[in-house]
Each structure stands twice: as structure tokens, then as C-alpha cells.
C-alpha positions in Angstrom: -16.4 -22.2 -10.0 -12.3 -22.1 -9.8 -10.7 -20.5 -13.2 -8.1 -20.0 -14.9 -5.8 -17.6 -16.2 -4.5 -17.4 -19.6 -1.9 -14.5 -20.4 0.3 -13.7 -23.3 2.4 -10.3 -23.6 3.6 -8.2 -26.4 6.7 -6.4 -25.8 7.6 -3.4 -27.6 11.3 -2.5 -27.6 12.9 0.2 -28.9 16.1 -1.1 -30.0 19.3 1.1 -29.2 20.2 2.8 -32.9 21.4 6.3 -32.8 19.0 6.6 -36.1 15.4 5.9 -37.2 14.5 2.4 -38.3 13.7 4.0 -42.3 15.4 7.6 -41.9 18.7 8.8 -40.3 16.1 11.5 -38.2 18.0 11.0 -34.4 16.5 8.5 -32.1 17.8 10.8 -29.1 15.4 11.4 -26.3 14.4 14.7 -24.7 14.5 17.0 -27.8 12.2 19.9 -28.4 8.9 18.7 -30.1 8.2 17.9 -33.6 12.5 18.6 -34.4 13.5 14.8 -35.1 10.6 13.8 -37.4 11.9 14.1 -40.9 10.3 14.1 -44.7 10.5 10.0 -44.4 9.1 9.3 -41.0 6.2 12.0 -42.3 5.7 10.0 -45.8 5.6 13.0 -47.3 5.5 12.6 -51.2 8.7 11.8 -53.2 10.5 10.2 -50.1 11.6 6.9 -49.8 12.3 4.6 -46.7 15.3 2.8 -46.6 16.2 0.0 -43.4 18.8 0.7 -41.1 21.4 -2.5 -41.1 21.7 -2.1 -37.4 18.2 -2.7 -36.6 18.3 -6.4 -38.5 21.4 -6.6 -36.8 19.8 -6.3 -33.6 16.7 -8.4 -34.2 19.1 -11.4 -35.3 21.0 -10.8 -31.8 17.7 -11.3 -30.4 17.0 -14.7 -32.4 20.2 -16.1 -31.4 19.7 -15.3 -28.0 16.5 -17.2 -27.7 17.1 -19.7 -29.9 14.5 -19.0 -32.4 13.8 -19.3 -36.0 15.3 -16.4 -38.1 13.5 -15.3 -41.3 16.0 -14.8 -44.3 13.4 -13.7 -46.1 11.2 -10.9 -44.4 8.6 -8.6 -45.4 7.2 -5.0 -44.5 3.9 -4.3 -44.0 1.5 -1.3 -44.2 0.0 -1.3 -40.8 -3.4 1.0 -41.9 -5.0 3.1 -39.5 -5.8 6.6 -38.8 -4.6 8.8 -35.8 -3.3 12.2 -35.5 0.3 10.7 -34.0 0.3 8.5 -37.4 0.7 11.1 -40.2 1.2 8.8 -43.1 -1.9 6.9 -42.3 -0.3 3.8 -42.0 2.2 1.9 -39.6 5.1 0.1 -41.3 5.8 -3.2 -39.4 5.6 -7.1 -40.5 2.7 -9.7 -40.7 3.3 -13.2 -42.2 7.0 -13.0 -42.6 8.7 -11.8 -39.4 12.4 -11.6 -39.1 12.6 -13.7 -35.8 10.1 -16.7 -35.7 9.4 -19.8 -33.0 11.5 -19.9 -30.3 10.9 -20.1 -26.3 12.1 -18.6 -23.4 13.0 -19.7 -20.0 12.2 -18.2 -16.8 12.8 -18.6 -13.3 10.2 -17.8 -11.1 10.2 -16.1 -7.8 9.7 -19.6 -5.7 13.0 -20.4 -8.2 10.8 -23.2 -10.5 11.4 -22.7 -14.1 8.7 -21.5 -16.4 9.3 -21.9 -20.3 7.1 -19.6 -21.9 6.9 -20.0 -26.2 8.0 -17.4 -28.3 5.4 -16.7 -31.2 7.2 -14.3 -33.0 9.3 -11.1 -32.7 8.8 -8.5 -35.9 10.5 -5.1 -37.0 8.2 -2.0 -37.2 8.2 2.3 -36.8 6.9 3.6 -33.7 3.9 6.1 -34.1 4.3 9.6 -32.8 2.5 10.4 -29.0 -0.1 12.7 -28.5 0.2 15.3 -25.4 -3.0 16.3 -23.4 -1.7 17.8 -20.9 0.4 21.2 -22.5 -3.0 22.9 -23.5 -6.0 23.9 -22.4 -9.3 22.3 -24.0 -7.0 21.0 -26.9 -4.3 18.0 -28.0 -0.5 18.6 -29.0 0.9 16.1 -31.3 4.8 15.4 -31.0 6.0 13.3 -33.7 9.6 13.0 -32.6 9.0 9.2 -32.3 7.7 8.6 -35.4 10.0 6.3 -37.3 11.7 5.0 -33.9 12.9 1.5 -33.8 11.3 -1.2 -32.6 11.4 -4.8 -31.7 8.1 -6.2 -31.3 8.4 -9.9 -29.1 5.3 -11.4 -28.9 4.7 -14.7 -26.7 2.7 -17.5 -26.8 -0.8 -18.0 -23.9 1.3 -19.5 -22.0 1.1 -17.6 -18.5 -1.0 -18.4 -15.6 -0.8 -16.0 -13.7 0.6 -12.0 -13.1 3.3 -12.9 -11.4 4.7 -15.5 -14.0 3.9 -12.7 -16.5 6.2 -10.0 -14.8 9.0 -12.6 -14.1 8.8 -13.2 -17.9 8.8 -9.4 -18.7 11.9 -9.2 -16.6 13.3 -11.6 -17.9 12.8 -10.3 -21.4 14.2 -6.7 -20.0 17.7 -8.3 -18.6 17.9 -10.0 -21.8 17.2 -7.8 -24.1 20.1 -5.4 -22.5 22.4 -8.1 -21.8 22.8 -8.4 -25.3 23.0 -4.3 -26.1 19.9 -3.8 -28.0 17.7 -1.7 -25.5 18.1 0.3 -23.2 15.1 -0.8 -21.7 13.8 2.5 -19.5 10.6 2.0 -18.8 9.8 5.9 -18.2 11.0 7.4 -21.3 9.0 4.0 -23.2 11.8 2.2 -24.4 10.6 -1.1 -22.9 6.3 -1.4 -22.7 4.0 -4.3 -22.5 0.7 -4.9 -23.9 -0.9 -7.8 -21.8 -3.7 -9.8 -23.7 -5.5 -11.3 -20.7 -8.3 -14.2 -20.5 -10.0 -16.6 -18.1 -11.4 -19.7 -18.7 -12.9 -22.6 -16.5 -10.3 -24.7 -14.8 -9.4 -28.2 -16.9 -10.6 -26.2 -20.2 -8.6 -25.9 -23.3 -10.6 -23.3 -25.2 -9.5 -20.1 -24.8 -11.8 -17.4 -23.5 -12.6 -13.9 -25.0 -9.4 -11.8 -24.3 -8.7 -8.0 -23.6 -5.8 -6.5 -24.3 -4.0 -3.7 -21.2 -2.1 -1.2 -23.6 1.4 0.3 -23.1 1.9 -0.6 -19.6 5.3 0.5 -18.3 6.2 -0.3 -15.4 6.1 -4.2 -13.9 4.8 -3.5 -10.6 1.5 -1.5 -12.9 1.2 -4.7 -14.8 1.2 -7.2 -11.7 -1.4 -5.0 -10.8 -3.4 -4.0 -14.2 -3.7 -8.2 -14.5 -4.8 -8.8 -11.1 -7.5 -6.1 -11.8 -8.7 -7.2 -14.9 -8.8 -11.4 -13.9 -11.1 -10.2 -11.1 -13.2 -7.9 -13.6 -13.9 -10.5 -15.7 -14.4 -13.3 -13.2 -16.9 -11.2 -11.9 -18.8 -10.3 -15.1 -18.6 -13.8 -15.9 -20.2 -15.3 -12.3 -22.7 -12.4 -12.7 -23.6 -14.0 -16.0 -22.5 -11.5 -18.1 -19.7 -12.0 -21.1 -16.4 -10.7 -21.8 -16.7 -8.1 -24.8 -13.4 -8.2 -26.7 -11.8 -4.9 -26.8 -8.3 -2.7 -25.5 -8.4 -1.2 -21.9 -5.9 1.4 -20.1 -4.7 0.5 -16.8 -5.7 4.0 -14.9 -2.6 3.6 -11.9 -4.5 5.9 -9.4 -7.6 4.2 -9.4 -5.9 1.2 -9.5 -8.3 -0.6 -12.3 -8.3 -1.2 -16.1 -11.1 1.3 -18.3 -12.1 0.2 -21.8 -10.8 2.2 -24.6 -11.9 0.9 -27.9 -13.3 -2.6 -29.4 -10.4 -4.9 -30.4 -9.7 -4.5 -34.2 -8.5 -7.9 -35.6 -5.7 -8.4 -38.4 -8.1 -7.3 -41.1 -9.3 -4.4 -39.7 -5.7 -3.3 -40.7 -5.6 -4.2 -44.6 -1.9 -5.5 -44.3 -0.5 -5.6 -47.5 3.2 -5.9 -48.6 4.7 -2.0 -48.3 5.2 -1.2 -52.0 8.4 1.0 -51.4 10.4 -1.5 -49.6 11.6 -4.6 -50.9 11.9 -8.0 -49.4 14.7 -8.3 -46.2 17.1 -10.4 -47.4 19.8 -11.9 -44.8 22.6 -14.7 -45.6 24.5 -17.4 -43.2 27.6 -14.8 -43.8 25.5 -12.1 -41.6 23.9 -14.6 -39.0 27.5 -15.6 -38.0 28.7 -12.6 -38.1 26.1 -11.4 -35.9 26.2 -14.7 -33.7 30.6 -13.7 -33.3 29.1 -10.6 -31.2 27.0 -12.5 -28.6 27.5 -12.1 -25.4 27.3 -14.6 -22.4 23.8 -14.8 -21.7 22.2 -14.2 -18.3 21.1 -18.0 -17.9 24.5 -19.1 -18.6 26.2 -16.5 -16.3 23.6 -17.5 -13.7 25.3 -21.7 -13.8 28.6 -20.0 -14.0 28.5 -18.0 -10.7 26.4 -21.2 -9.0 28.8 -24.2 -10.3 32.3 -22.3 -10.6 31.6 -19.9 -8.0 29.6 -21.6 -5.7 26.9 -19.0 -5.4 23.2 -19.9 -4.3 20.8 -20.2 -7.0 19.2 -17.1 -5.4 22.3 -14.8 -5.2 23.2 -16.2 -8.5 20.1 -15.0 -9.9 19.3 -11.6 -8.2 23.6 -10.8 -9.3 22.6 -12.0 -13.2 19.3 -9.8 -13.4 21.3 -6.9 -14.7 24.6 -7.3 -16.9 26.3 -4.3 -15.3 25.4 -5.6 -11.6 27.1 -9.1 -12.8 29.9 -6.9 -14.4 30.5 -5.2 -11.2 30.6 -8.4 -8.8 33.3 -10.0 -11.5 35.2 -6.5 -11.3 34.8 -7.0 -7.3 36.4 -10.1 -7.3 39.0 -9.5 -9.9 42.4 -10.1 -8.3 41.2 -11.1 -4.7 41.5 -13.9 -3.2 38.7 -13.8 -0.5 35.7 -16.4 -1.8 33.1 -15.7 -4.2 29.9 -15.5 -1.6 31.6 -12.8 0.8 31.7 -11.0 -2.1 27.9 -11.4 -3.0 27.1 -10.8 0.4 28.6 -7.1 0.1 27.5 -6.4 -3.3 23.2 -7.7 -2.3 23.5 -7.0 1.2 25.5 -2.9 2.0 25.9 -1.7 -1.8 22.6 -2.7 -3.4 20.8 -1.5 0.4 22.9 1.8 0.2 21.7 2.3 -3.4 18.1 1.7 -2.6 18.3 3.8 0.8 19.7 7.0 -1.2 18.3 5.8 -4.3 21.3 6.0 -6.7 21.7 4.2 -10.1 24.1 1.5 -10.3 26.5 3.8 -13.0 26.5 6.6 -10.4 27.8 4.1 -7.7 30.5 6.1 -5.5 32.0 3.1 -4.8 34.8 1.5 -7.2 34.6 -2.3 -8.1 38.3 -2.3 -7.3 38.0 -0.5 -4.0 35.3 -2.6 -3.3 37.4 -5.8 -3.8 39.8 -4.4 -1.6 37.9 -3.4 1.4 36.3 -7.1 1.3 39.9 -8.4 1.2 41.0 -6.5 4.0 37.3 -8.0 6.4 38.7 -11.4 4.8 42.5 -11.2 6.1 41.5 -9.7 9.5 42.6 -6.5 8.9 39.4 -5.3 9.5 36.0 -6.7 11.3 32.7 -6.8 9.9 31.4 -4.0 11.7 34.6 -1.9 10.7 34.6 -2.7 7.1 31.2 -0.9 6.8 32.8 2.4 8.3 35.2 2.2 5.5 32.9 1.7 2.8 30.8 4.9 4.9 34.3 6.5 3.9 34.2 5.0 0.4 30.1 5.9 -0.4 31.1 9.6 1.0 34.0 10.2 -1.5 37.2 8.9 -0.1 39.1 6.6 -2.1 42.0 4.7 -0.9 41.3 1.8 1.7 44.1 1.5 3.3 44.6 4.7 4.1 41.3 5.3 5.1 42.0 2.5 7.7 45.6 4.2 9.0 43.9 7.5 8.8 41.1 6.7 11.2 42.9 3.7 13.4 40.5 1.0 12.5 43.2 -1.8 12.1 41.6 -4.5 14.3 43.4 -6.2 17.1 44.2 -9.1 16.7 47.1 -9.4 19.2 46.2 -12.1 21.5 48.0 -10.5 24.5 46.1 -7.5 23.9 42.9 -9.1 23.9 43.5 -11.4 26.8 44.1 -8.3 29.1 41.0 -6.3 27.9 39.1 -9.7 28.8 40.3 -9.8 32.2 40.0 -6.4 32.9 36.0 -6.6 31.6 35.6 -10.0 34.0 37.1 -8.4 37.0 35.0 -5.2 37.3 32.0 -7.3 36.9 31.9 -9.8 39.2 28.6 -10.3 39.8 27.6 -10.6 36.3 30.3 -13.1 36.5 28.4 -15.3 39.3 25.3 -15.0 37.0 26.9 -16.7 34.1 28.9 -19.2 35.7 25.2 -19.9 37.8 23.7 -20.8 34.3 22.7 -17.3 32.8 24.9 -17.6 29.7 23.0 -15.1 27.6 25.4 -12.8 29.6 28.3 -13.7 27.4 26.3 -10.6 24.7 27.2 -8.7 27.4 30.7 -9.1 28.2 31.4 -9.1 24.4 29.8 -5.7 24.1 32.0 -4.2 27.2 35.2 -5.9 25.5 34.6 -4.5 22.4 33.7 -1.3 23.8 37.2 -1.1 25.7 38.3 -2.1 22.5 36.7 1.0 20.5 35.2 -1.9 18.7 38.6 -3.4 17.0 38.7 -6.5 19.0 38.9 -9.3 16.4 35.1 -10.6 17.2 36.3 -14.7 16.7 39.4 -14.2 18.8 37.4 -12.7 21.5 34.3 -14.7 21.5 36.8 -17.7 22.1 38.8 -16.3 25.0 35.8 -15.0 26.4 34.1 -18.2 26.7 37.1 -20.0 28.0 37.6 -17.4 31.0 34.1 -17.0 31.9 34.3 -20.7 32.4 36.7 -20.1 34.9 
């Protein structure tokens, strides 16, 4: 029987505020246990929440940015559970009126096919607090520093087929929702986690078939994975003749495979009712614009920007627009230089973004200036330097130095470009190899590797490589 796969994700991001979403507790990672959860985030009696502005702020950025329905009238919600990293007994978040509504996103998918994916809905709510298993023996710790944290909580339509058009759409989410400054998005302190409701159905069906739901994944190659697992799962309980029990399962990385964790509670299992201490969200046209004045260029538009003014491929385009400070960084590279666009993108995906992987360093610890960069590429684009030159000088660059030029005086890697100079290095290289020379004039003219390799080496490799291919060719003729 072929089936298909239906998959929906709900993002959790924590949006970049340096305060608590109903406290001004700090939102600032790495501190001591249990030292940023204050009297609100603890609902202790006689406090009051109160919104931070930069949170709805942020949520209308997000709106704007994907083009969906903003909600000038929200609600909070009590969220009712109970968990020892929930002290208050309760969640605060939204139900029926969500600040950010319908809307859609757009991805492009690895084969570079677009995939438009609909938005559901995208709501404000606290984080809960983490419990720690591992700090004592035989016994739980309970932090509570996150309690109270921001988040932004995006939730698509079913409208994924597969785990790979899921993690381009997670990505995609990621760049975006750092393009426009309201996550940091790291992945291993949880800023950015997925929860991936997961179903299979049979092929040219449009029910939808009992779902699970892979909790607080965070990382995208775990959730390729954690869906592949879990489509196989419940094909197989299904071909077995079995059923799919609805319920929330971990994604256990080492074992590679999904465990069940509890049943799936629905809506009502919650009791969602209006939060009593926390009026109505109120937001006017005056804010929306005012919010909409602070948008960035968006990473779809940047991405027809570099193809159609820049000439860039589609693919460079898009791997340069994945990360705002990558696409910063190109721009800064080409700022002032006259060399073209796609040298520059070959540099920046091909020696930088290898270098960065090989030695694994962050893009805002790059030893290598934009600026100096640009300049080195300039100098491979006006002959100063070749190819194979350029890269000791960015060797020079990576390892601290900073000046390019001087870097090139310093060492004596000015190519030659001097056409007299070349011409007698040529016939010096064809005279003390005359037999190799009776080869290629025979018909062996994959020997022409080889007299570039002895010219360049006479050359201490700063023969200009087209000048010297061309000559070359002409006097082997004879």
C-alpha cells in the first residue's frame, strides 16, 4: 500500500527581549539556577503580570513579515496544567484570539522548487521552567530561570509531505525569524525548538490520520531524522494491522528512534479561559506602521536582489540569503570593488565558508575583514595576484595579518605578468625537455599539464596562469 505523509510543525521562539514577557526578571542565559525567576513569573499572591511592549512589537514584525492577519484585539489565556517546572499551575499563552493570524510562508526546497506552506496561527505565551535530571543522584532539580521567558509560538498548517520539506520550512522559519531581529535562534541553549505533529494516511486520501506529536526537538538534522523514524513506525504498525494511538513522543538521538511519553491531551484537557489579571491586547494602525517603518529587507527579496541585479545563481543566491549576517558580509565584500558580483560569491561559499567549517569558527569570529576580503578578491581580479596566490594571502589574512598589499610586497607574490619574462621561462622549460616535446607534438597533448607545472614552478608559481597557458600552447605547436 504507498502512503502518505502529513506534517505540520509548531515552532517555539524565544523572542530577543532583555526582560520577561510579564515581569522585568532578565531573560539572560547562563545564570546560576533559580536567580531570574521573580514574585510574577512564580504567581505568587499579590503580584500582577504586566506585557512587555517589545514582545507585541516583535510578534507584529513577525506578521508583517509573512503577510499574515494581525489581531488588534488579542487575549491571554490560562494554559492549566500541573508540573513541578510550572509553579503557578498554569501557562499564560492565547487560544481563540492570537496576535498574528492566517498567513503563509514560502520555501525553497533543496531541488530549488517552491513549497508554500500555510500559516495557522502564531500566539504570545511564558515559557515554563526545565527540570534537571542529571545534577543529583536518585532525584530531580527544578530551575525556574525560564519561567516567564518570551515566546513566539508559529504554528503551520498539514501542509508538509515529507521531512525534508519540513526542515527546509523550519529553516526557513529560523533565517526569518533573525532576519528581522526577533530571535536569536540557538538551537542549543532552546531559543528556537520544533514540535513536529506527524501522520500517515493512504495515498489519494483526504482524511487526515491519527497524529503524534515529537516534542522540543532542537536541532534540524534530529528532526529530519525523528520524522523519518516515526513515518516508518507508524507505517509499520499500520501494515501489521495495528492503529496509531494518539499521544507525544521524545526523539531519543542515540537510539535514533521516537519513545512515547504521554497520551495527547486536547484543547480541553487545558480549561482555557480568559487570564483574569490581564486585560484584552489592544494595538492601533499608529503601532502596526510604526512597527512596519522597522522592517527589514526580507531574505526572499534579498534572494531576487543578488539573482536579478547581481547576477548570482539561484543557488548561490540562496545559500548567501540563508543568514542575514552571511548576506551582510558578501554586500560588505563587495562594497567599493569593482570586480563582479559571482567572484565574490565564489570566495565567500567556496575558501571562507570551507575555512569556517574546517576550523569550525562562527561567522562573528571570522578573522577575515569584509573589507580585506574585498580587497584581496580585487587584487586576483586585476592580475595582481593568481588564483592559487590569492589563497596564500587570505592564509596570511585567516592567521592574523591584516594589510593585503603588504602582505603581497612582503612575501613577493606579485604575479608576473610581463610577457617577456614569461616567454623566456617558456622556452627555457621547452628546451630542456625535448622529448616530452616530441610526445606532444606526436599527439600526446595531455602533456601541456606538464609543461604548465614546470613553468610555473620556474616561476615559484607567479606566472600569470592565462598568459602562460596561451604562449605555451602556441610554442609547443612549434
Amino acid at each position: 500500500m504507498a502512503w502518505e505523509t502529513v506534517i505540520g510543525l509548531e515552532i517555539h521562539a524565544q523572542l530577543k527581549t532583555r526582560s520577561k514577557i510579564f515581569s522585568a526578571a532578565s531573560t539572560a542565559f547562563g545564570a546560576e539556577p533559580n536567580t531570574q525567576a521573580s514574585a510574577v513569573d512564580l504567581g505568587l499572591p499579590g503580584v500582577l503580570p504586566v506585557v512587555n511592549k517589545d514582545v507585541v512589537r516583535m510578534a507584529v514584525k513577525f506578521a508583517i513579515a509573512t503577510g499574515a492577519a494581525i489581531g488588534k484585539r488579542s487575549v491571554f489565556a490560562r494554559k492549566n496544567y500541573f508540573y513541578p517546572d510550572l509553579p503557578k499551575g498554569y501557562q499564560i499563552s492565547q487560544m481563540d484570539y492570537p496576535i498574528v493570524g492566517v498567513g503563509s510562508i514560502t520555501v525553497t526546497l533543496p531541488d530549488g522548487t517552491d513549497k508554500t506552506v500555510g500559516l495557522t496561527r502564531a500566539h504570545l505565551e511564558e515559557d515554563a521552567g526545565k527540570s534537571v535530571h542529571d545534577m543529583f543522584e536518585g532525584a530531580t532539580g527544578i530551575d525556574l530561570n525560564r519561567a516567564g521567558t518570551p515566546l513566539l509560538e508559529i504554528v503551520s498548517e498539514p501542509d508538509m509531505r515529507s521531512a525534508t520539506e519540513a526542515v527546509a520550512y523550519a529553516r526557513h522559519v529560523h533565517s526569518l525569524v533573525r532576519y528581522i531581529d526577533i530571535c536569536d535562534g540557538n538551537m542549543q541553549e532552546g531559543s528556537f525548538r520544533c514540535d513536529a505533529n506527524v501522520s500517515i494516511r493512504e495515498m489519494g486520501s483526504t482524511e487526515l490520520g491519527t497524529r503524534t506529536e515529537i516534542k522540543n526537538v532542537n536541532s534540524f538534522r534530529f528532526l529530519e531524522r525523528a520524522i523519518d523514524f516515526e513515518v516508518e513506525r507508524q507505517i509499520d504498525i499500520l501494515e501489521d494491522g495495528g492503529r496509531i494511538v494518539q499521544e507525544t513522543r521524545l526523539y531519543d538521538a542515540d537510539k535514533d528512534e521516537t519513545r512515547s511519553m504521554r497520551s495527547k491531551e486536547e484543547a480541553n484537557d487545558y480549561r482555557y479561559f480568559p487570564d483574569p489579571d490581564l486585560p484584552p491586547l489592544v494595538i492601533d494602525d499608529a503601532f502596526i506602521e510604526a512597527v512596519a517603518k522597522t522592517m527589514p529587507e526580507l531574505p526572499a527579496k534579498r534572494r531576487s536582489r543578488f539573482i536579478d541585479e547581481l547576477g548570482l545563481t539561484p543557488i548561490d543566491a540562496q545559500a548567501l540569503c540563508a543568514d542575514k549576517q552571511t548576506a551582510n558580509y558578501f554586500e560588505a565584500v563587495l562594497a567599493g570593488q569593482s570586480f563582479a558580483p559571482k567572484l565574490a560569491s565564489n570566495w565567500v561559499l567556496g575558501e571562507v565558508f570551507g575555512r569556517m567549517n574546517k576550523e569550525d569558527v562562527a561567522l562573528a569570529d571570522l578573522p577575515v575583514d569584509a573589507a580585506e576580503l574585498g580587497t584581496l578578491i580585487q587584487r586576483v581580479d586585476d592580475g595582481t595576484l593568481s588564483g592559487k596566490l590569492g589563497k596564500q594571502v587570505f592564509d596570511a589574512l585567516w592567521s592574523g595579518e591584516h594589510d593585503v598589499d603588504a602582505i603581497i610586497d612582503a612575501r613577493g607574490l606579485k604575479q608576473i605578468s610581463d610577457t617577456g619574462a614569461i616567454e623566456a621561462m617558456v622556452d627555457e622549460v621547452i628546451a630542456a625537455n625535448s622529448s616530452q616535446l616530441a610526445e606532444y607534438r606526436a599527439g600526446k597533448e595531455k602533456l601541456l599539464s606538464f609543461f604548465v607545472g614546470a613553468v610555473m614552478k620556474a616561476s615559484k608559481g607567479k606566472a600569470n596562469p592565462a598568459q602562460l597557458n596561451q604562449m605555451l600552447k602556441e610554442k609547443l605547436k612549434g
